[in-house]
C-alpha positions as CSV (number, residue, x, y, z in Angstrom):
1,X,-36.9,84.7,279.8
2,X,-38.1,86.8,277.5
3,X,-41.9,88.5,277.2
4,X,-44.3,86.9,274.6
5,X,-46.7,89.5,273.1
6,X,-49.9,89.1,271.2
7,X,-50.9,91.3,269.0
8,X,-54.9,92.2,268.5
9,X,-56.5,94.0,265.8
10,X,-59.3,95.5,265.2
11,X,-60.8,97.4,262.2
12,X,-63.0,100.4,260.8
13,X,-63.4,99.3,257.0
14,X,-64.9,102.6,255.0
15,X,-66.8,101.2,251.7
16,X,-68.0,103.8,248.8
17,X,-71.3,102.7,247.6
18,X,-71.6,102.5,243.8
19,X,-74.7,104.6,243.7
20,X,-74.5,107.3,240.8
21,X,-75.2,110.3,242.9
22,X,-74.7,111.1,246.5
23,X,-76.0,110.0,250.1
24,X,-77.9,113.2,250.4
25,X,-78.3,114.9,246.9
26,X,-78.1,114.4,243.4
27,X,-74.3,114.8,242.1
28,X,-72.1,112.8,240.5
29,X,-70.9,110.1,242.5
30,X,-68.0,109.3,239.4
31,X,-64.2,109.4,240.3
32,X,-61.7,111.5,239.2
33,X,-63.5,114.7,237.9
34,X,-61.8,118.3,237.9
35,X,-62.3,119.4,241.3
36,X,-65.3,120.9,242.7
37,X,-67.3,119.8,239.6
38,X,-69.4,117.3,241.3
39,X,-70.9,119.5,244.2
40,X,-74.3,121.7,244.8
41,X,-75.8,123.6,248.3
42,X,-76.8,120.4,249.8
43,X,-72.7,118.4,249.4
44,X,-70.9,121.9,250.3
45,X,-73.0,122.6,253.5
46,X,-74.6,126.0,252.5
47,X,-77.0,127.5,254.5
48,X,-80.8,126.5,254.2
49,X,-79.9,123.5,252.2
50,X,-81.7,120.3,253.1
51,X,-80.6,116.4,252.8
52,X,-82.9,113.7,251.0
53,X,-82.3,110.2,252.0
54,X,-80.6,108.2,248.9
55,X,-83.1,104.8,248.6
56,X,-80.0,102.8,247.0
57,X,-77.8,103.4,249.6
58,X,-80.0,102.0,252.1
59,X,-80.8,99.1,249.8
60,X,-76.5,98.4,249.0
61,X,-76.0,98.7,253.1
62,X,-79.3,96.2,253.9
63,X,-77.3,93.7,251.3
64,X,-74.4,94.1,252.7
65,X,-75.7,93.6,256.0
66,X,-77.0,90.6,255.1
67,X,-74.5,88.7,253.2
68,X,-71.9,89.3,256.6
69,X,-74.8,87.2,258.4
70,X,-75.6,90.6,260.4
71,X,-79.2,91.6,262.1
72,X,-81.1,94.1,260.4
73,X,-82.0,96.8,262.2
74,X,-85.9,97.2,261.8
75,X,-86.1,100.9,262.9
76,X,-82.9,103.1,262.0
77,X,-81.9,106.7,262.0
78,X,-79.0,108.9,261.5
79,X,-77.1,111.5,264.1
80,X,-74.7,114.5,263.8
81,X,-71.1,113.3,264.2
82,X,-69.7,117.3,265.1
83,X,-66.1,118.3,264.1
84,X,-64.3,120.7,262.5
85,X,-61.7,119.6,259.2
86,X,-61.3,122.3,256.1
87,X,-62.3,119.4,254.4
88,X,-65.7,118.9,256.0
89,X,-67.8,121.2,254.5
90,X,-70.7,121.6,257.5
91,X,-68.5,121.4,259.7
92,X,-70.7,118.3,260.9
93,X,-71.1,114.6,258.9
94,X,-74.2,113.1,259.4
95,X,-73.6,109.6,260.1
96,X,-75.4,106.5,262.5
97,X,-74.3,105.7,266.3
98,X,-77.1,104.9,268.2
99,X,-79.3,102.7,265.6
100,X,-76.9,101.8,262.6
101,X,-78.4,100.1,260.0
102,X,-76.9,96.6,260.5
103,X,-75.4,94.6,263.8
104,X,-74.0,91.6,265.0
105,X,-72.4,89.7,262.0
106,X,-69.6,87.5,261.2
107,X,-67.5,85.8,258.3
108,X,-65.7,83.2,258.5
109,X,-61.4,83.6,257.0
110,X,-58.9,81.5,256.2
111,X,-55.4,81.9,256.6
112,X,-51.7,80.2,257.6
113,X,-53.2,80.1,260.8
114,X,-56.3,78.2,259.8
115,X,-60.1,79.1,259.9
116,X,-61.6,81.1,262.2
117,X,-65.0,83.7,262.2
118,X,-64.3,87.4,262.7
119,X,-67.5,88.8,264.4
120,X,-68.7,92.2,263.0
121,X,-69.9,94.5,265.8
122,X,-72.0,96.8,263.5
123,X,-72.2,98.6,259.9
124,X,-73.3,102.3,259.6
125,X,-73.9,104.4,256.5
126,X,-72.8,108.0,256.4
127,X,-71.6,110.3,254.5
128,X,-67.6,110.8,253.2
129,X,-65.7,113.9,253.6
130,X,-64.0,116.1,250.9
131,X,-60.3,115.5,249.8
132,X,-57.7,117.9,251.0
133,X,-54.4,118.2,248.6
134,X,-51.1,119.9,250.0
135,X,-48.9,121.7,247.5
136,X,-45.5,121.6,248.9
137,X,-44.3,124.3,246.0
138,X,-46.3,126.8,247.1
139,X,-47.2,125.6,250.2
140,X,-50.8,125.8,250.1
141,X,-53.7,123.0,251.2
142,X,-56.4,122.8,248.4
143,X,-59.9,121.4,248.9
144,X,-61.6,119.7,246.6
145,X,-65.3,118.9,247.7
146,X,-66.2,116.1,244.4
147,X,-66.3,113.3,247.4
148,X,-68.4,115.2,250.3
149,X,-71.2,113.4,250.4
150,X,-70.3,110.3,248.5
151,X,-72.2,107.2,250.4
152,X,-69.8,105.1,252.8
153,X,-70.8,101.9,254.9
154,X,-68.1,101.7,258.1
155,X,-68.2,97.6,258.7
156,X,-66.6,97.7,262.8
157,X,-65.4,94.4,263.2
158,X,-64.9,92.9,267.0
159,X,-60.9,92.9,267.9
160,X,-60.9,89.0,266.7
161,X,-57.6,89.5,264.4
162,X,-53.9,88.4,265.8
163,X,-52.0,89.3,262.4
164,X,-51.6,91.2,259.5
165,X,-52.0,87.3,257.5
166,X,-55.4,87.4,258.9
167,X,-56.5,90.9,258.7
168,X,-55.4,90.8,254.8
169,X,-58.1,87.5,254.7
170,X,-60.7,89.4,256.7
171,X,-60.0,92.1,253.8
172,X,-60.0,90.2,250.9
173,X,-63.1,88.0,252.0
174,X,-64.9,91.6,252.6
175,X,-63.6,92.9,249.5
176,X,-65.0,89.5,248.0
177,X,-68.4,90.1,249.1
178,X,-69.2,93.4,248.7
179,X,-67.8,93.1,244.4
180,X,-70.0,89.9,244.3
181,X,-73.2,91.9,245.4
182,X,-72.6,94.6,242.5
183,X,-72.1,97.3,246.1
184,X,-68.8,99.1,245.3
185,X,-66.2,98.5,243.0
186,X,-63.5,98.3,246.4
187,X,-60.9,99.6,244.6
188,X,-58.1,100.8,247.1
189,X,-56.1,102.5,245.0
190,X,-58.8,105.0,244.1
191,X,-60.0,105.0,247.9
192,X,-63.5,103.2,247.2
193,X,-62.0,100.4,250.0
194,X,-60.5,102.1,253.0
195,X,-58.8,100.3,256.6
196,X,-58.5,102.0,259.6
197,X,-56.3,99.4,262.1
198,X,-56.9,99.4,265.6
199,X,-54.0,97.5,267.5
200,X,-52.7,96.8,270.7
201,X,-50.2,94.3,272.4
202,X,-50.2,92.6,275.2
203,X,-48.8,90.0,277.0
204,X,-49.6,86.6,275.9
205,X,-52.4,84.7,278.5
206,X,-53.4,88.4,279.4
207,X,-57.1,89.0,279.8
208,X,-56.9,92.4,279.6
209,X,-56.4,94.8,276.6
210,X,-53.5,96.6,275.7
211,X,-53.8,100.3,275.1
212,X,-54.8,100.7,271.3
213,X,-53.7,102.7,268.6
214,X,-55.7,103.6,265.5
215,X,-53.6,103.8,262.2
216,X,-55.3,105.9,259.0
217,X,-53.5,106.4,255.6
218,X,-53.3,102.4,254.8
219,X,-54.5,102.4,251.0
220,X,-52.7,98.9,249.8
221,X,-53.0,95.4,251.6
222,X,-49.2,95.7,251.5
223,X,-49.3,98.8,253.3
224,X,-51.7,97.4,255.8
225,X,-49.4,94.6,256.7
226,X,-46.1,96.6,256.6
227,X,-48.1,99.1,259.0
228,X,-49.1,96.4,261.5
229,X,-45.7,94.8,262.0
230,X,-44.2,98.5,262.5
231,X,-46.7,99.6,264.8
232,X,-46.7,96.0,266.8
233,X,-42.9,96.8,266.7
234,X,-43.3,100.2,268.3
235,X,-45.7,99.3,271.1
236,X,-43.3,96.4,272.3
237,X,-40.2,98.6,271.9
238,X,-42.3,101.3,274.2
239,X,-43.5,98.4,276.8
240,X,-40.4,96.5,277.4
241,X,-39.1,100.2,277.9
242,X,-41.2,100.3,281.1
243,X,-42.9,103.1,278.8
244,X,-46.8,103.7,278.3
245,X,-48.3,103.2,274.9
246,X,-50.7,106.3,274.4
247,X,-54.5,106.3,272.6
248,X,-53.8,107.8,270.1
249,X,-54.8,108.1,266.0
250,X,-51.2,107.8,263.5
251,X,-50.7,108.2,260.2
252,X,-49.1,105.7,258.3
253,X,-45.8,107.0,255.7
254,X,-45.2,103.5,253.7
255,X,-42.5,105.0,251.9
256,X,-40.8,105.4,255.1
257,X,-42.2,102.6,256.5
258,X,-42.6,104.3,259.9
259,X,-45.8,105.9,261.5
260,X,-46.5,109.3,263.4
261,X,-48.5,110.5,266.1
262,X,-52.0,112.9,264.3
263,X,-53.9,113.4,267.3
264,X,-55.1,112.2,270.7
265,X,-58.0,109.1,269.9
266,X,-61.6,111.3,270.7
267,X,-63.9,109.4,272.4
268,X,-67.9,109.7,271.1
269,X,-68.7,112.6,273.3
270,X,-66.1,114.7,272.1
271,X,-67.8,114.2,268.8
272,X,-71.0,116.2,270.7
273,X,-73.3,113.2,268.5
274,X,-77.1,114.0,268.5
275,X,-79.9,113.2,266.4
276,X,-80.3,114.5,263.0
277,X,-82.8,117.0,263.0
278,X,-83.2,116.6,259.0
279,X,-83.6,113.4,258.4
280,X,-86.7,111.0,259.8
281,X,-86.4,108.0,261.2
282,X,-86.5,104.9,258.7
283,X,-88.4,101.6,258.9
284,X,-87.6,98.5,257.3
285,X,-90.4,96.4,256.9
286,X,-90.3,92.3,256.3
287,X,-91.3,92.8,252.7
288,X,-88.1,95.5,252.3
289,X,-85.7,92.4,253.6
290,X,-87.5,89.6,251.9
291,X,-87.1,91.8,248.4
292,X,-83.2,92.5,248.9
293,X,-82.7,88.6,249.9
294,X,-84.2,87.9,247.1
295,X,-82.2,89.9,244.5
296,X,-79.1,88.5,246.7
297,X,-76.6,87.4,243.9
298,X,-75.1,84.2,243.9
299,X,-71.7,84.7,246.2
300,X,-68.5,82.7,245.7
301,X,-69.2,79.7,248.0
302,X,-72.6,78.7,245.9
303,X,-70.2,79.3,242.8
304,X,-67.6,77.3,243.6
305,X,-70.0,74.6,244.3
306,X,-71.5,75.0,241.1
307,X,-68.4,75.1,238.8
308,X,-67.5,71.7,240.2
309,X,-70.7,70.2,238.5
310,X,-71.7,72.2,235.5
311,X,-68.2,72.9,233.9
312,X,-65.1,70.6,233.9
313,X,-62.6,72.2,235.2
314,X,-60.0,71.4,238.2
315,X,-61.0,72.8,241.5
316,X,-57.7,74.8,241.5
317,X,-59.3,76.5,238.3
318,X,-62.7,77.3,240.3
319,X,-60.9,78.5,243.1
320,X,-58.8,81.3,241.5
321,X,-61.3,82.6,238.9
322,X,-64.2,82.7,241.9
323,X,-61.9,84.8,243.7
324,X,-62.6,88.0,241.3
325,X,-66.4,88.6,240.6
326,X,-65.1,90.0,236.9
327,X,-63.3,87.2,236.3
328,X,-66.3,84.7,237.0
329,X,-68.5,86.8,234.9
330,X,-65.7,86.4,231.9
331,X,-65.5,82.9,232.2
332,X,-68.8,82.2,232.3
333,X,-70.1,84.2,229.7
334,X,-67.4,83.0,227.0
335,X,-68.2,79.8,228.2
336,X,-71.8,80.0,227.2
337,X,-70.7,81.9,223.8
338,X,-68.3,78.7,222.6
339,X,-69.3,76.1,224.7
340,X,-65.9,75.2,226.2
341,X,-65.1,76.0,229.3
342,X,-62.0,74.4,230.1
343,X,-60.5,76.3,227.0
344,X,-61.8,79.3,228.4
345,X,-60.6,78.5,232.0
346,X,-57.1,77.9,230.3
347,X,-57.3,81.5,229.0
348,X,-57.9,82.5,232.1
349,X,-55.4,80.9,234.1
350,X,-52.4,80.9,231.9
351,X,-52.2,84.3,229.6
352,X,-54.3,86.2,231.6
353,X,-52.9,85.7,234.6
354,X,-49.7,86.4,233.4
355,X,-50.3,89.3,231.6
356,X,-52.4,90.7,234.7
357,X,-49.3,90.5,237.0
358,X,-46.7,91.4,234.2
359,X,-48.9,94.7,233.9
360,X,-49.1,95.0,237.6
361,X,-53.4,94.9,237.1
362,X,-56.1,93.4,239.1
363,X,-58.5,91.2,237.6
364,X,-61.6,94.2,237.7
365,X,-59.0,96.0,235.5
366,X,-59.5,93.4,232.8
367,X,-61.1,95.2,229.8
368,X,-61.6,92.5,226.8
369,X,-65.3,91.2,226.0
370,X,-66.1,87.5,227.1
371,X,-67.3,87.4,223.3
372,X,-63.8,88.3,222.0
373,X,-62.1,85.4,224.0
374,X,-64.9,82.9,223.2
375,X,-64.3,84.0,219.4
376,X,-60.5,83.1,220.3
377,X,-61.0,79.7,221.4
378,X,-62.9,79.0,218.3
379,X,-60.8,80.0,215.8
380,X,-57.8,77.9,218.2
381,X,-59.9,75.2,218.3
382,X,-60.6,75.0,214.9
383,X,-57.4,75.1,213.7
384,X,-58.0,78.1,211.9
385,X,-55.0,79.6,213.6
386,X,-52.3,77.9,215.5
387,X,-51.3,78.1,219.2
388,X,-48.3,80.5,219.2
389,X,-50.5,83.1,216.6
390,X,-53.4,83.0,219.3
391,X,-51.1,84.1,221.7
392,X,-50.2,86.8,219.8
393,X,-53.9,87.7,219.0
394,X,-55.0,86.9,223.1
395,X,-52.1,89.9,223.4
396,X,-53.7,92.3,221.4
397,X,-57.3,91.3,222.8
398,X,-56.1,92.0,226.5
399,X,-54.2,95.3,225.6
400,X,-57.1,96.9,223.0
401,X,-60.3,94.1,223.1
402,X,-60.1,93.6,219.7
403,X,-62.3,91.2,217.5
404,X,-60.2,88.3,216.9
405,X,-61.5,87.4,214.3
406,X,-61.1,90.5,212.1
407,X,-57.5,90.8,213.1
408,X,-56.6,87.4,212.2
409,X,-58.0,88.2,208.2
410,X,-56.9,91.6,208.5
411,X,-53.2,90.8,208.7
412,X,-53.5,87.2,207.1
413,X,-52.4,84.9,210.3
414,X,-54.5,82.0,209.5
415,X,-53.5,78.8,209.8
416,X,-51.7,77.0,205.6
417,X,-53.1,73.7,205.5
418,X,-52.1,73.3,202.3
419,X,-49.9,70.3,201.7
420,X,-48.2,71.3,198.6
421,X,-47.6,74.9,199.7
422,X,-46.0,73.1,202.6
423,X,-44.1,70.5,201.2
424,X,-42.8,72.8,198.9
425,X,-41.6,75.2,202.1
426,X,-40.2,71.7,204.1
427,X,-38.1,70.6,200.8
428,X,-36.3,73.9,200.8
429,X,-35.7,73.6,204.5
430,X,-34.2,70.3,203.9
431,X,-32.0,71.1,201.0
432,X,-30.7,74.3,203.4
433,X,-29.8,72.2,206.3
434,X,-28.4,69.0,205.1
435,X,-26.3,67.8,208.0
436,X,-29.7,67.9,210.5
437,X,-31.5,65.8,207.5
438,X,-28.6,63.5,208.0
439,X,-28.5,63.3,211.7
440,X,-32.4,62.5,211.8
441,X,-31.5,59.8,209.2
442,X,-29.0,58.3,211.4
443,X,-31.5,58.0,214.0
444,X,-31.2,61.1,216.0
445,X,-34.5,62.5,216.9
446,X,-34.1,65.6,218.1
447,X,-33.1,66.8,214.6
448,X,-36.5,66.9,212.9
449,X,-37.6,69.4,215.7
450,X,-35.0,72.0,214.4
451,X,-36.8,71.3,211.2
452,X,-39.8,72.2,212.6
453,X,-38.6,75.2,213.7
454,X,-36.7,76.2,210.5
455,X,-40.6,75.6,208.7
456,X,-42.1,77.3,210.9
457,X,-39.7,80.4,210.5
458,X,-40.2,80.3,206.7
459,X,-43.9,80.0,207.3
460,X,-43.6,82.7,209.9
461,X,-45.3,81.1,212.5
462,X,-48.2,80.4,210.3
463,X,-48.5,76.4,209.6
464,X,-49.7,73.8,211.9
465,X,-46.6,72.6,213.5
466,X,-48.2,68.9,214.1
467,X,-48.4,69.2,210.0
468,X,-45.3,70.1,209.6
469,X,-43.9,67.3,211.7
470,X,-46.0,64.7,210.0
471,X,-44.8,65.9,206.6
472,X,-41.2,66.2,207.1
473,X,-40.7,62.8,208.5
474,X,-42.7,61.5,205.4
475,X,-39.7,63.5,203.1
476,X,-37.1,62.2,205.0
477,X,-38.2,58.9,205.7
């Protein structure tokens, strides 16, 4: 009989705090400058230069800390992690092993497996490396030193996970979180969000670990789970070879879909870690932890709650727009502007939805005002435009957030509710399609709905087609 394996994961979860400047010093925190634009003495490890503690970052970590149900640590200071990258400027990153800021947390996930708590083992703040870029033209390695010293919090989580469906929950339910609390914008694609897996296999009933691997490079939740099952694949493939897997760190190629050996997995002496001489120790008082509880935003669970008694709308509804912080704010906000939420929640789960995935977007990429879509329902609702035009309009308010209202005037797509204009358009539709006037007569229904249609073409989409219907049948009955 064959060996059963179980996989068990682990993971390192890098966060970039939304502060405006850096962990250390004052640059620019903002993505996507011209390289080495954001950067001063203190971010590009000169000489002499000192480090100044960051108040925000502490304050984003403590609230983080909090919302994954970890401990605070009351007294907390930061060490000298030693190694040598081109893209580490001191050639050391000051970062938090003995006392990290937060310990012991947990969330709970759900998955195809079920529900289950993923304990947290601890969160440290430090600060990020630069960004090296290989030219394979002239093949050259650039450094670009905008991100050194850009805040991070590394969330450890305890070896808990058994798939890549859970570790994507664990994700998304972190991811969740930290948007909700305003901490970072977890963006993947832009590296704001970044997953280190640890994973090893063993045989199923074993007590006893498996040797692990740690795989870097993962910057899509796709990626992640292709990356899992490959490197599950390749530790199984080695073990039922009679073969030893080796500790060891890999980088993951997802176009390839295959993973390679970077170097052995260091241990924390070879890191050399002592404490940072630059930096004092920090002490958290109760008052300090009170104050960030208190500013503690309402998260998804309190929402969801919420929606189901202030706002009529299915708990399906409530569930998808709660999953994306933007989205919530959106809904609620047009919601208070026109005072119809399930209008607004239609918006949001039908046309937005749709054009979101058609434009391969995520809901924080949304970039219309909740004004612009409560205007929208309105002028729907009023009937001063008709449901296929406020498509049209939602279209233009998703791609450019313009007013809807202007637009509508501006190129003269209200609603004719005049009867005479009207009659006058259905008599001519009649005249030009006598046979389907003469099949409705003879008591075929479906007839008068091509004479919508033929009305609404002549009115070019700009009639009320519950109007139209009313009116025709009164000419040919």
């Amino acid at each position: 009989m064959a060996k059963q394996y179980e996989t068990v994961i682990g993971l390192e979860v890098h966060v970039e705090l939304a502060t405006k400047t850096k962990i250390f010093c004052g640059c620019s925190t903002e993505f996507g400058g011209a390289p080495n634009t954001h950067i001063c003495p203190v971010c590009t490890g000169m000489p002499g230069s000192l480090p100044v503690l960051n108040k925000q970052v502490v304050e984003y970590a403590m609230a983080i800390g909090l919302a994954l149900n970890c401990e605070i640590t009351r007294l907390f200071k930061f060490d000298r992690k030693n190694y040598f990258y081109p893209d580490n400027p001191q050639n050391y990153q000051i970062s938090q092993l003995y006392l990290p800021i937060a310990r012991n947390g947990c969330i709970v996930i759900e998955s195809g497996s079920g529900k289950k708590k993923v304990r947290i083992h601890e969160m440290h703040m430090e600060e990020d490396a630069g960004k090296l870029i290989h030219d394979e033209w002239d093949d050259t390695s650039l450094v670009d030193y905008n991100r050194s010293g850009v805040p991070l919090v590394e969330i450890v989580s305890e070896p808990d996970m058994r798939s890549a469906d859970e570790v994507i929950s664990y994700l998304e339910k972190l991811r969740m979180i930290i948007q909700y609390l305003g901490a970072s914008d977890c963006k993947l694609q832009e590296g704001s969000m970044r997953a280190d897996v640890n994973l090893s296999v063993r045989e199923t009933g074993a007590d006893k670990l498996g040797t692990r691997t740690e795989m870097k490079n993962l910057n899509s939740f796709k990626a992640i789970a292709r990356a899992i099952e490959g490197e599950r694949t390749r530790q199984i493939e080695l073990l039922e070879a009679g073969k030893q897997v080796v500790q060891e760190t890999r980088r993951w190629d997802d176009n390839k879909e295959h993973s390679y050996a970077m170097r052995s997995k260091e241990d924390a002496q070879d890191y050399r870690y002592f404490p940072e001489p630059d930096l004092v120790p920090i002490v958290i008082s109760d008052e300090w932890i009170a104050g960030i509880k208190a500013k503690q935003p309402e998260l998804r669970t309190e929402k969801l709650e919420r929606y189901q008694k202030e706002f009529d709308i299915p708990q399906y509804d409530a569930e998808i727009i709660t999953e994306s912080k933007k989205m919530a704010d959106i809904f609620e906000a047009a919601a208070a502007v026109c005072g119809k939420p399930k209008k607004v929640s239609n918006w949001l789960m039908v046309e937005t939805l749709r054009l979101l995935k058609e434009n391969n977007m995520e809901p924080e990429d949304i970039r219309f005002s909740p004004e612009n879509l409560a205007k929208l329902v309105n002028l729907t609702e009023a009937g001063t435009i008709n449901s296929s035009v406020a498509k049209e309009v939602f279209g233009k308010i998703f791609e450019e957030n313009i007013d809807p209202e202007v637009y509508v005037e501006e190129n003269g797509l209200k609603t004719v509710n005049d009867e005479g204009a009207l009659k006058a358009v259905i008599d001519k539709v009649i005249e030009a399609n006598p046979k389907s006037a003469e099949d409705y007569k003879n008591g075929k229904e479906k007839a008068i709905g091509f004479l919508v249609g033929q009305t609404m073409k002549a009115m070019k989409g700009k009639a009320d087609p519950g109007l139209i219907h009313e009116l025709l049948r009164g000419s040919l009955d």
